[in-house]
Wavefront OBJ file of the C-alpha trace (Angstrom):
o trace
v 167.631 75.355 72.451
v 166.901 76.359 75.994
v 168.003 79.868 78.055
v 167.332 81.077 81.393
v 166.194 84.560 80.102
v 164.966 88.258 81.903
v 160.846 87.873 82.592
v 161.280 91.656 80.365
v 160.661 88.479 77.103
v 156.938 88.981 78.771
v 156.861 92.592 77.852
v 159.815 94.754 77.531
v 159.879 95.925 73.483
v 163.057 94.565 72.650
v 161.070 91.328 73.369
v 159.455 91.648 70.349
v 161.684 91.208 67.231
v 163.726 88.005 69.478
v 160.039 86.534 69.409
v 159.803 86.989 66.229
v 162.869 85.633 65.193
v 162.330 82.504 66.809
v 159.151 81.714 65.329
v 160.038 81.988 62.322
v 162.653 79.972 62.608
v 161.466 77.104 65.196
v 158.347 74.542 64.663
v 158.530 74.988 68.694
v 158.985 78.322 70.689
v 157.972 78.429 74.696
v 157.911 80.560 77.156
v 157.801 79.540 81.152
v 157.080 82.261 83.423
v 158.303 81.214 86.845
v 156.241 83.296 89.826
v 158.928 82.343 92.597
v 162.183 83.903 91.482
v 164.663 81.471 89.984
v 167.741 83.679 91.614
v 165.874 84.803 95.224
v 169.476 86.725 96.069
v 168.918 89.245 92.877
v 166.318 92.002 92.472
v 165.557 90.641 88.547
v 162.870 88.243 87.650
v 163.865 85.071 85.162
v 161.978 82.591 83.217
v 162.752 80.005 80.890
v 162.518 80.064 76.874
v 162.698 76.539 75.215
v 162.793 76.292 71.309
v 162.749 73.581 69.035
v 162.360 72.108 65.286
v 165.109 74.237 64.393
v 164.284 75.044 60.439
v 160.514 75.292 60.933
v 157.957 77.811 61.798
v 155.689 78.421 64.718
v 152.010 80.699 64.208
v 151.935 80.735 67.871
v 153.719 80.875 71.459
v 153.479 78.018 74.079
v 152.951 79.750 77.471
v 153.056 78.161 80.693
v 153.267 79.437 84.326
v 154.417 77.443 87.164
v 154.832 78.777 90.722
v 158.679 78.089 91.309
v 161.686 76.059 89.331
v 161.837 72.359 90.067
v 164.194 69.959 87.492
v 162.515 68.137 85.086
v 164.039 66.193 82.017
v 161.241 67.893 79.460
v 159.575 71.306 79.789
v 156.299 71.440 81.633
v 152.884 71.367 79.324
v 152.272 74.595 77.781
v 148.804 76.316 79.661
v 148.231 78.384 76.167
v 148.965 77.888 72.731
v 148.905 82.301 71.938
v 148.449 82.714 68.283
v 150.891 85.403 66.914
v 148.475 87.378 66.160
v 146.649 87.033 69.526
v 150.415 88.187 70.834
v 150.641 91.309 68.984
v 146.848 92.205 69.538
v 148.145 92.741 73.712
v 151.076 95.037 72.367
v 153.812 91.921 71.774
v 153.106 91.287 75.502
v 152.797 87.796 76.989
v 151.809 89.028 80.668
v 148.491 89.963 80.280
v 148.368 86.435 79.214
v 149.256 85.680 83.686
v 144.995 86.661 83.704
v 142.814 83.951 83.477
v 140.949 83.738 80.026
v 137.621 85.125 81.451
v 139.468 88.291 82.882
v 141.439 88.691 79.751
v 138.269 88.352 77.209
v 136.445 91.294 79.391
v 139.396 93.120 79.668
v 139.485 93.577 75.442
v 135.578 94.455 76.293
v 136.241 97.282 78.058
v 139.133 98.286 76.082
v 136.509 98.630 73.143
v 133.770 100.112 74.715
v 133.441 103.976 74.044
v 132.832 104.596 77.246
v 136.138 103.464 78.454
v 138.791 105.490 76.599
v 142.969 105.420 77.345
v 144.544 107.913 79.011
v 146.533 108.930 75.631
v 143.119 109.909 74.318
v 142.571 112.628 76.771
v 145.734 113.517 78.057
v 148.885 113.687 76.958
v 151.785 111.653 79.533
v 155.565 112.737 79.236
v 158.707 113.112 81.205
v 159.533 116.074 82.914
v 163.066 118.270 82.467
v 166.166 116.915 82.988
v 169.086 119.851 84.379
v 172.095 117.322 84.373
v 172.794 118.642 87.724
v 169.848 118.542 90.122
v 171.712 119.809 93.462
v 172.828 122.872 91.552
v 169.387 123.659 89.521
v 167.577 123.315 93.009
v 168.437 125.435 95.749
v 166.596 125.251 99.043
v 164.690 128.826 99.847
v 167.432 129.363 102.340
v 170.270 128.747 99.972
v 168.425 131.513 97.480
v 167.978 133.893 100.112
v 171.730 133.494 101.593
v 172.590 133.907 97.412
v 170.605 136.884 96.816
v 168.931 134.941 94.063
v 165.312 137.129 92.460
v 162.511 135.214 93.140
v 161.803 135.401 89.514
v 164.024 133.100 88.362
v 163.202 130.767 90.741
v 160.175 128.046 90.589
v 158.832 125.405 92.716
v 159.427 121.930 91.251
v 158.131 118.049 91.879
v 161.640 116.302 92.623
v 160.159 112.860 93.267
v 157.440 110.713 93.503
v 157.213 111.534 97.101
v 156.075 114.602 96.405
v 152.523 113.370 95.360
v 150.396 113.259 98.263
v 147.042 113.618 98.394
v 144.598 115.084 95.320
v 146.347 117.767 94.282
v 149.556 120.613 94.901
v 148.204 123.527 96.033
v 149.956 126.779 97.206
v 149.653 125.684 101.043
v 151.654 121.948 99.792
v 154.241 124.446 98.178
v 154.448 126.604 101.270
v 155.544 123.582 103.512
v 158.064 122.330 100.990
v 159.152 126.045 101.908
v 159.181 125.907 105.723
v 160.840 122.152 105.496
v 163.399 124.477 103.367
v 162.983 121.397 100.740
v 165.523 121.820 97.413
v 162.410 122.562 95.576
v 163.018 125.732 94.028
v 164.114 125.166 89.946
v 167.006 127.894 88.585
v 164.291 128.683 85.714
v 166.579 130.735 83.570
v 165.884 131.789 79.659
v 168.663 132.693 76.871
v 166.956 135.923 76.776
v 167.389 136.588 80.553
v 169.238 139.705 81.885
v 170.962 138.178 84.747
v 171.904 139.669 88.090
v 175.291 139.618 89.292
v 173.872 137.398 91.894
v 172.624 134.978 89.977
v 175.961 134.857 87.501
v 177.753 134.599 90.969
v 176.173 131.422 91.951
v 176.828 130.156 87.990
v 180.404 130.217 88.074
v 180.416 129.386 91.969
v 182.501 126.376 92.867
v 179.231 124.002 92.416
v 178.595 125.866 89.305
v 181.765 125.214 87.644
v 181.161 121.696 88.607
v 177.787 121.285 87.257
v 178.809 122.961 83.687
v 181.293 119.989 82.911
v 178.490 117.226 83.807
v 177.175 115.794 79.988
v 174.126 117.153 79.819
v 175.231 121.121 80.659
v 178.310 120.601 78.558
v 175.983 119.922 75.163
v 173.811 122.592 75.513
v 174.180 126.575 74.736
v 173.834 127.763 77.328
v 174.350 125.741 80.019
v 172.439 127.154 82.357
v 169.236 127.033 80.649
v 167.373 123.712 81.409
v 165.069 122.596 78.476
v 161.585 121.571 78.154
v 160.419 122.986 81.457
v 156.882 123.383 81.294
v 153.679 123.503 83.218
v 151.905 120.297 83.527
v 147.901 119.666 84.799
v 148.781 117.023 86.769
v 151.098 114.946 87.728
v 151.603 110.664 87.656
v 154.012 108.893 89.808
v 155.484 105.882 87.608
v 157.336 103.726 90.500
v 154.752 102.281 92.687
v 153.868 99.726 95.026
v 149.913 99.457 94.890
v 148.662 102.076 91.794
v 150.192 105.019 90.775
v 148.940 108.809 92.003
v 147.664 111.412 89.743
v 147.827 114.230 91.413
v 146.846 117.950 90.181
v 148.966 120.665 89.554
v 147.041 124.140 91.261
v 150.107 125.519 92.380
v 151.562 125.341 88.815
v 154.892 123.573 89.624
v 157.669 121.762 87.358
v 158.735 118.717 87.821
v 162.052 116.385 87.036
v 161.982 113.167 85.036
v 161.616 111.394 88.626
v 157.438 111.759 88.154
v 155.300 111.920 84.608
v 153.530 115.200 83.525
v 150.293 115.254 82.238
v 148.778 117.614 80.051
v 144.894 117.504 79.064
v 143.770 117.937 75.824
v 140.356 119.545 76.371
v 138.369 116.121 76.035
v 137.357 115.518 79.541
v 138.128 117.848 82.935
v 140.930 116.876 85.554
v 138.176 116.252 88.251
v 136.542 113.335 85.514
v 140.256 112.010 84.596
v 141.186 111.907 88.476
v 137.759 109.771 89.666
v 138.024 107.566 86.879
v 141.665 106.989 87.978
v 140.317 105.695 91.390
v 138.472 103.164 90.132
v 139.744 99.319 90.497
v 139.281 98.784 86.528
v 142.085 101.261 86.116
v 144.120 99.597 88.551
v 143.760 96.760 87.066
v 144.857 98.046 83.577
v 148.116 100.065 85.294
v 149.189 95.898 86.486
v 148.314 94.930 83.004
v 149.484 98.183 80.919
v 153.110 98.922 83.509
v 155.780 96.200 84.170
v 157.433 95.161 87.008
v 161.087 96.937 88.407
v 161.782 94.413 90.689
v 161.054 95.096 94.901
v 157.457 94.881 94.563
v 157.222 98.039 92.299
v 155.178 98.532 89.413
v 156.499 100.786 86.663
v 155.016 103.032 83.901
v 156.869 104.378 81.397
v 154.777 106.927 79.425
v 153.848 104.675 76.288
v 152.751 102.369 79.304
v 150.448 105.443 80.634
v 148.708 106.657 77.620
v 147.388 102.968 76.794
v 145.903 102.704 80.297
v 142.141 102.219 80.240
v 140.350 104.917 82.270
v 136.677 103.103 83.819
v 133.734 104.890 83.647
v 132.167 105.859 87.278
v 129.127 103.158 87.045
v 128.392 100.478 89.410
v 129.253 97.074 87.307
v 128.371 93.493 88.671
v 129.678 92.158 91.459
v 131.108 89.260 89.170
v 132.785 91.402 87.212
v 133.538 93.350 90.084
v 135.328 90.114 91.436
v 137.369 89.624 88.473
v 138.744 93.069 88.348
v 139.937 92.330 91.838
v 141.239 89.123 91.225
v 143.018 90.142 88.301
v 145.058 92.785 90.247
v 145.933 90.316 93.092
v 147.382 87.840 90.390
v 149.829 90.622 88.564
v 150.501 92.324 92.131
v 151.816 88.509 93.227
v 153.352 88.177 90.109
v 155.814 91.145 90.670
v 156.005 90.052 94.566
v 154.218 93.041 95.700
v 153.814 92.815 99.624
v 156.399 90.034 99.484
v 160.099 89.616 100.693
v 160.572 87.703 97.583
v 164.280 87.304 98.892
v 162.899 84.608 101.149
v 161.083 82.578 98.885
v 162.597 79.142 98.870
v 163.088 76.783 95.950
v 162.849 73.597 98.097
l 1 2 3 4 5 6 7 8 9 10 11 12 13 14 15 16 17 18 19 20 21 22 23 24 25 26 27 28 29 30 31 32 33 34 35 36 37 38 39 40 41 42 43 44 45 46 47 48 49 50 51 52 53 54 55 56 57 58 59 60 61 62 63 64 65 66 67 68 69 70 71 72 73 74 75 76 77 78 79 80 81 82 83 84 85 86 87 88 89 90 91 92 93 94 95 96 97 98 99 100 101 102 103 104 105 106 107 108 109 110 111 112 113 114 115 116 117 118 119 120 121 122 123 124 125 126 127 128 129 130 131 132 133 134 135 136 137 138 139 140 141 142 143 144 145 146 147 148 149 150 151 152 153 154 155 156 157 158 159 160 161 162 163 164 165 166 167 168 169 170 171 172 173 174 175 176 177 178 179 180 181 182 183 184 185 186 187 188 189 190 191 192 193 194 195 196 197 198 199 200 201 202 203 204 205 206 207 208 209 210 211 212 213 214 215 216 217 218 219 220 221 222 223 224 225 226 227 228 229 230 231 232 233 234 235 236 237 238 239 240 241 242 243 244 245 246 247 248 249 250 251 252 253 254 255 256 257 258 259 260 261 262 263 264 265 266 267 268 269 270 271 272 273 274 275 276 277 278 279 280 281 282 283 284 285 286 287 288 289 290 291 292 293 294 295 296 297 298 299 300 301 302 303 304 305 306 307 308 309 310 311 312 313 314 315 316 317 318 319 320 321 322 323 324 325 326 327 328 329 330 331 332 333 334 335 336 337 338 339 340 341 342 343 344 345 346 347
């Protein structure tokens, strides 16, 4: 049994149970992850699954990387044999398995070492709100002057990763979203609200009457109030090119589900999380830890986040150093960063 299949079989979670499946019923499952894309035209990434000894049962994954798709009668030799076990011990995830074995055996080091914990252990990483209708929820400061709208029912929100510049978002960041009259400024309304008759005028305004039949408002009493808006520390893009930015929070914004929001729990201090975060270890475990989008990006969904190792601020060897570096460059090729993998010919 053979398939061209989505490269998501190296780590997407629905990978996981067809993995499974397979082994238990095959003497023979492989994987071949293909670096040059299979389909250059389309955005998606493909590889190759090969099965058989339909019947039987396989203890471990054959996993082979080649650098682009030429015919052959027989699949290539597998590079690893990966024990099941081995598979499940890097999350049901056979990218990490792109690392050389050196880089990989270290990696599991520093996982274990106390010094070295994951981001879930001292912060917690979620999405932000979600209005259902973001061009009527956020008004530009000249929109909520022209509507009369009290600045107390208005709040400056992170729309997008673009947004995140620099260390943190401070009052003076919020002030030139202001004078760029930016649609940064969140309709923050509560059920126990007293509203003003210019704030019920702009509800049942022609944009307001359209935003109230969109899913989300429809399915919620009452519309107007957006859920789960809260205060965050920090902030973590989750769409990237090179590593994401974790950026603080000082002039207490919201955000949308377009960025992550982080919220310590006491264990170590923003400043610590943020230089930590810097450091090419943690880059390294954002390539190994995220998954590609396709374009070059790197994505992190918040599960992704919290199992992120965050490096302790000490000078390591410059071997190790070496291998931290050239594990990034292998998953950054791997998802074509800095590539117009478009172009990449299959000869």
């Amino acid at each position: 049994m053979a398939f061209v299949v989505p490269a998501e079989i190296g780590h997407a979670p629905y990978a996981r149970p067809v993995l499974q499946h397979l082994a238990a019923n095959f003497d023979w499952v492989q994987v071949i992850a293909i670096r040059r894309k299979l389909f250059p035209e389309l955005s998606e990434d493909c590889w190759l699954l090969y099965c058989s000894g339909f019947g039987g049962r396989a203890d471990e994954l054959a996993f082979s990387t080649i650098d682009r798709f030429r015919f052959a009668e027989t699949p290539p030799q597998a590079d690893l044999l990966v024990p099941l076990n081995d598979w499940r011990g890097w999350g049901c995830r056979l990218r990490p398995f792109l690392l050389p074995a050196e880089t990989r055996s270290s990696y599991r080091a520093w996982a274990e070492a106390p010094d070295c914990p994951h981001l879930k252990h001292v912060a917690r990483v979620g999405i932000g709100y979600v209005t259902g209708a973001n061009d009527f929820f956020h008004l530009r400061p000249s929109e909520a002057e022209r509507s009369r709208i009290p600045g107390g029912f208005l709040h400056p929100a992170v729309r997008s990763g673009r947004y995140l510049v620099g260390s943190a978002i401070t009052d003076s960041t919020v002030e030139g979203w202001r004078r760029q009259d930016e649609p940064m400024l969140l309709l923050r309304l509560e059920r126990s609200d007293h509203l003003s008759q210019a704030v019920k005028n702009y509800l049942d305004s022609a944009q307001g009457k359209t935003a109230r039949e969109t899913y989300k408002c429809r399915n919620r009493r009452p519309w107007y109030v957006v859920p789960d808006v809260r205060v965050p520390d920090a902030f973590l893009s989750y769409m990237i090119g090179t590593s994401p930015a974790l950026v603080a929070n000082r002039a207490r914004c919201v955000a949308t589900n377009s960025v992550h929001v982080v919220r310590l729990n006491g264990s170590m201090s923003l400043a610590e999380l943020q230089a930590r975060w810097h450091q090419p270890l943690t880059a390294l475990s954002c390539e190994v830890e995220g998954h590609p989008l396709g374009g070059g990006m790197l994505k992190l969904e918040p599960r992704e986040a919290g199992n992120v190792l965050l490096a302790p601020r000490v000078a390591r060897a410059r071997k190790e150093e070496a291998r931290i570096g050239e594990g990034i460059e292998i998953m950054r090729t791997w998802r074509h960063y800095g590539q117009d993998a478009a172009r990449l010919p299959l000869d």
